[in-house]
N, C-alpha and C positions, 0 to 999 in steps of 0.2 A: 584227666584230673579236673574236678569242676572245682569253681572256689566258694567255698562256707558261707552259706546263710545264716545271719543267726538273727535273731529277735528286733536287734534295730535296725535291721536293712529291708527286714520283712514290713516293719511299720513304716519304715521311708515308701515302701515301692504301693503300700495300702493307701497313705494317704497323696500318691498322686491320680488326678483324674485319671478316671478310668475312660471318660467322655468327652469330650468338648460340642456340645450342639451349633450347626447353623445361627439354632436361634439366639443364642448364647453369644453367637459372633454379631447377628444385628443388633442385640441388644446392645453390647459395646460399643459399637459404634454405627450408627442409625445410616450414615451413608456411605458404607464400602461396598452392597451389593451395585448399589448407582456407579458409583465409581470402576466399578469392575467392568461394568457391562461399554462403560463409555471407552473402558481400554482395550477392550474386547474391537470395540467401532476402529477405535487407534489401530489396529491392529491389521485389520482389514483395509482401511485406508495406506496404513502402509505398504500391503500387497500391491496395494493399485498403481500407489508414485514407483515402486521399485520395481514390476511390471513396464513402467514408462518407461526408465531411465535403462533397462535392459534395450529397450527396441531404440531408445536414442542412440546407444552405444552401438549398437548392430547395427544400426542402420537398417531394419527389420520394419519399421511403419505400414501401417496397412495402406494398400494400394488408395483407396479412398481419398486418405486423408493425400492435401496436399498442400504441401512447404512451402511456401514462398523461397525464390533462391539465395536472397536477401537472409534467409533465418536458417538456411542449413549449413553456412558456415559455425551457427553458433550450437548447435546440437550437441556436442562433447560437452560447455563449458554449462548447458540445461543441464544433461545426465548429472553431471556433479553435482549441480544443485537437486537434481531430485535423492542421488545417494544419501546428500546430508540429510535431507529432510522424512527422507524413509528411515534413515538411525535414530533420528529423533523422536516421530512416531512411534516405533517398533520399542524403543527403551522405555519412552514412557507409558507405554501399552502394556507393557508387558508391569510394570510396576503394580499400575494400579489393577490390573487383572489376577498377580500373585497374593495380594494383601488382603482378602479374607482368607485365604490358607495360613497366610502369615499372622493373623491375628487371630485366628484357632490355635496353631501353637504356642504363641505367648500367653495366651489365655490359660493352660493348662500349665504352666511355667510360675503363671502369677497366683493360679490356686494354692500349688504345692509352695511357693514362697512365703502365704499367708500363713503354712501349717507350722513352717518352719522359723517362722519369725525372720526372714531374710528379706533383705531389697529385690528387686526385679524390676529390670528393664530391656526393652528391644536392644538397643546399643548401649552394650557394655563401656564399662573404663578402660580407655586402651592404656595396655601394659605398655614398662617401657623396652626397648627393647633392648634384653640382655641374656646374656648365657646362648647356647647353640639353636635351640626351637624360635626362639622371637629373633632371631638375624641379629644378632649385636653388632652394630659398629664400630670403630677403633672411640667415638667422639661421649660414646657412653660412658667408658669408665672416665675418661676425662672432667664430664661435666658431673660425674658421680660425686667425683675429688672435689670438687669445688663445691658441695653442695654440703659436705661433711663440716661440722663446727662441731669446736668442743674435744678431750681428752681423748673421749670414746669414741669418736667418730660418729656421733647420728646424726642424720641426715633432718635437714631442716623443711626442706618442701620447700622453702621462699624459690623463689626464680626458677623452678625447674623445668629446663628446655631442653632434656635426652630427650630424642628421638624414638617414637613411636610407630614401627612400617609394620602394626596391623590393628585393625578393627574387632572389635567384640561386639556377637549379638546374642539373645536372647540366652542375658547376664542374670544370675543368682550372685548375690556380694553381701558382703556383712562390713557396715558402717566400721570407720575408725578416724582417731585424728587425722592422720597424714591425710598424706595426697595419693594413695593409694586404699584399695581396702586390707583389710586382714584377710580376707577370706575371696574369690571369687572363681566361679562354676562357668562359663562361656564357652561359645564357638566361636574360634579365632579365625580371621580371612586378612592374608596379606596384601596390603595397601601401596606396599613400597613403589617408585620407581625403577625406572630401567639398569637404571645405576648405584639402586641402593641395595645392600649384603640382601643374599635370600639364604631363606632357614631351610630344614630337611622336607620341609611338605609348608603348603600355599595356602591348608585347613585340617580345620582338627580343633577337636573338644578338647579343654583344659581345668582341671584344679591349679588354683595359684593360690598358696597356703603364705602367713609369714611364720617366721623360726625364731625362739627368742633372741639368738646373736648369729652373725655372720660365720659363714665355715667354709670351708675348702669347695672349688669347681667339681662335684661327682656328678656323671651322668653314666645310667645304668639305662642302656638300651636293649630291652625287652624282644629277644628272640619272636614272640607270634606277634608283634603288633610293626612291621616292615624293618627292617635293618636298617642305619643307616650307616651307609656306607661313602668313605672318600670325605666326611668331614672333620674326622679329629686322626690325629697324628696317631699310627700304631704304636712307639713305645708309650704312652699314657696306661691303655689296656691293661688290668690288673687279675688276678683271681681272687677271691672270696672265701670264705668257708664253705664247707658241706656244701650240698649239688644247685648252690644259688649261681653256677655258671652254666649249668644246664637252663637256667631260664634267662639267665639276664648277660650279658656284657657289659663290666666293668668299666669304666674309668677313672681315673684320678690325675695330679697332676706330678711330674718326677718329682719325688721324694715325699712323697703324701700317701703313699699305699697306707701307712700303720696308722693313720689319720683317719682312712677310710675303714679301718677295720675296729677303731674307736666310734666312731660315728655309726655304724652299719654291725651292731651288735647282732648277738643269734636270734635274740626275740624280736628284733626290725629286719634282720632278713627273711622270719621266716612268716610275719607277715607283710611282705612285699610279694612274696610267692602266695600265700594265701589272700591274698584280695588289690595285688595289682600287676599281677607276673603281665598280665595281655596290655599295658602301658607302659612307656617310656619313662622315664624318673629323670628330672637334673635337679642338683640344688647350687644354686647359684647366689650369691651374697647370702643375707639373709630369708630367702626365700625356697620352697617346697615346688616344684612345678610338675604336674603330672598330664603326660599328653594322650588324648586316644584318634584314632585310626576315624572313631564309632562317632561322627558329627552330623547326621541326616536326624531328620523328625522319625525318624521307626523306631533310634536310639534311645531317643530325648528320658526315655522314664530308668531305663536300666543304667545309663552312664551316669543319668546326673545320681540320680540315687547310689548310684557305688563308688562316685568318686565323696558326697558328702561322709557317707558312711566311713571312707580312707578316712577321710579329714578328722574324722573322732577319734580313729583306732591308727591306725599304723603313725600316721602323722601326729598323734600326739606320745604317740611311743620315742618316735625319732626327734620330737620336741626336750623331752628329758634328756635326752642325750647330748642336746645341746646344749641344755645350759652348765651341763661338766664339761664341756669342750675349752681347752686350752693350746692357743699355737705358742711355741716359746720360742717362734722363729720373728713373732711380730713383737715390735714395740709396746705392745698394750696386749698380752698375750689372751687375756680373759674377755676380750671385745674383738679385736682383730684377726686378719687374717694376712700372712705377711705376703708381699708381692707376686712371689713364684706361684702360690697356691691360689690367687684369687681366679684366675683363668687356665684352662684347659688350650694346649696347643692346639689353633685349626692349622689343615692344609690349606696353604695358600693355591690362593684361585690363580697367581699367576703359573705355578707350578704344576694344577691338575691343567690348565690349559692348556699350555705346553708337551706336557702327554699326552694331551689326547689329537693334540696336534701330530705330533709323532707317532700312534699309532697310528691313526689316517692316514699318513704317510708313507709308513710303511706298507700298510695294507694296500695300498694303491701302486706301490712301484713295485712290488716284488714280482706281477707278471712281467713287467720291462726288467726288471733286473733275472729274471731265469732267461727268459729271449737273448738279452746279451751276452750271456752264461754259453749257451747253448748254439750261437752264430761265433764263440769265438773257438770251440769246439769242430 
């Protein structure tokens, strides 16, 4: 089953280049082929220090050369010095050696940006991060609460310092007051530390839509586009109507199935299956987030062009639906969303660690445990 083409997906995918020329890239900018070539030198140079620093460590020197005894005590703490300085070459070689590829694809990004009256830039607005895909933290919704003034809870923008552990590049957005856009189209790359939450996948293409008001944690994970699996609590899992569980897995939060089945009407599930069954769906506060798999430069003309295309249709289908949305569980039932349902249960990481600890465990003693079996025998 392919998903429908119709007339403005066809004019989206027309007016993006079909070309990006060389010379189109010099002309942008007059010195990246210079640039390329001297990383290119970078590059080679690095071979040469990390060549060294191999033969320092091995103790490999060609017979020729000869050591004072005085300096071959220090040969390790050279190697290291040459390691650093061959990572350093080598990364910034490789930079400025990638960036007329890199400014061939933006270039083709900023054409179709101009057709479409949208912003464009290399490095997107980084999202904050929230809901299951962007790693939410426990400190998000906290500084969320403190950002909220007023009746209705809208968020002021002044001081906002949620945490942000990923990067956007070669961004389509659409201006708004906040501090966020209405609209943004990017390749998302995780940023975070060693120690900070990590999401279902480290990259991936994104629609980030806003909703007129806030609604319940749903995420609908998309059978062809990878499962994700071990991060939300099995009772959440819900069914749908008609065969929308043949393409998607449910969730919601306990006691929000009939919430979801208010939200996720027939005409928004059935196109969800017509033009985004092969992405992942969450909607999280106020917000649309649609994830793909599809984030290389082969993509760039069919994803971005079908997730704008979502952004007209299906999301402004699921738009109206929001603004009949009512929780009568919250305080402010026509703006909010009352506690239970702002977040979807995750499995705690101490908990899958722990099993997998135990399975390793077991996997690993059960030949001693038959041996002992078997000798007492």
């Amino acid at each position: 089953m392919s998903a429908p083409v119709d007339d403005r997906l066809t004019q989206f995918r027309a007016e993006w280049p079909r070309r990006v020329t060389w010379r189109e890239v010099g002309e942008a900018d007059a010195g990246v082929f210079v640039r390329a070539l001297g990383g290119a030198a970078l590059l080679v140079l690095a071979a040469v220090t990390g060549t060294a620093a191999f033969w320092a460590l091995s103790g490999g020197l060609p017979r020729s050369w000869r050591v004072p005894e005085a300096f071959a005590g220090a040969l390790p703490f050279l190697a290291f010095l040459l390691i650093l300085v061959t990572m350093g070459l080598a990364v910034t070689g490789l930079v400025h050696l990638v960036r007329p590829f890199e400014l061939r694809r933006l270039l083709a990004f900023r054409r179709f940006a101009r057709e479409r009256d949208l912003n464009c830039s290399l490095e997107g607005l980084a999202p904050v991060s929230r809901g299951v895909f962007f790693a939410e933290p426990r400190e998000t919704q906290r500084a969320t609460a403190r950002l909220r003034s007023g009746r209705r809870g809208k968020l002021t923008g002044a001081g906002d310092t949620r945490p942000r552990l990923f990067g956007t590049r070669f961004a389509l957005w659409r201006a708004s007051p906040g501090w966020e856009p209405d609209l943004q189209i990017a390749v998302a790359r995780y940023r975070g530390g060693k120690s900070d939450p990590k999401g279902p996948r480290n990259a991936f293409r994104f629609l980030q839509l806003r909703l007129p008001r806030t609604l319940p944690h749903l995420l609908l994970d998309s059978r062809s586009n990878g499962r994700i699996r071990g991060a939300l609590a099995g009772a959440q899992r819900i069914s749908l109507e008609g065969d929308f569980d043949r393409w998607f897995v449910a969730h919601a939060p306990g006691g929000y199935e009939r919430d979801a089945l208010e939200i996720l009407t027939p005409d928004v599930m059935a196109g969800l299956i017509d033009y985004g069954r092969h992405w992942d769906i969450e909607v999280v506060d106020d917000l649309l987030i649609v994830v793909s798999n599809r984030f290389r430069r082969g993509s760039d003309r069919d994803e971005t062009t079908a997730m704008l295309h979502f952004s007209e249709t299906v999301a402004e289908a699921l738009s109206h639906q929001t603004r009949t949305y009512s929780d009568p569980r919250a305080d402010w039932p026509r703006s909010e969303v009352a506690p239970a349902g702002r977040r979807l249960r995750r499995v705690s990481a101490v908990w899958a660690t722990a099993i997998g600890v135990a399975v390793i465990a077991v996997w690993l003693g059960s030949p001693l445990v038959v041996n002992w079996l078997l000798d007492l025998n």
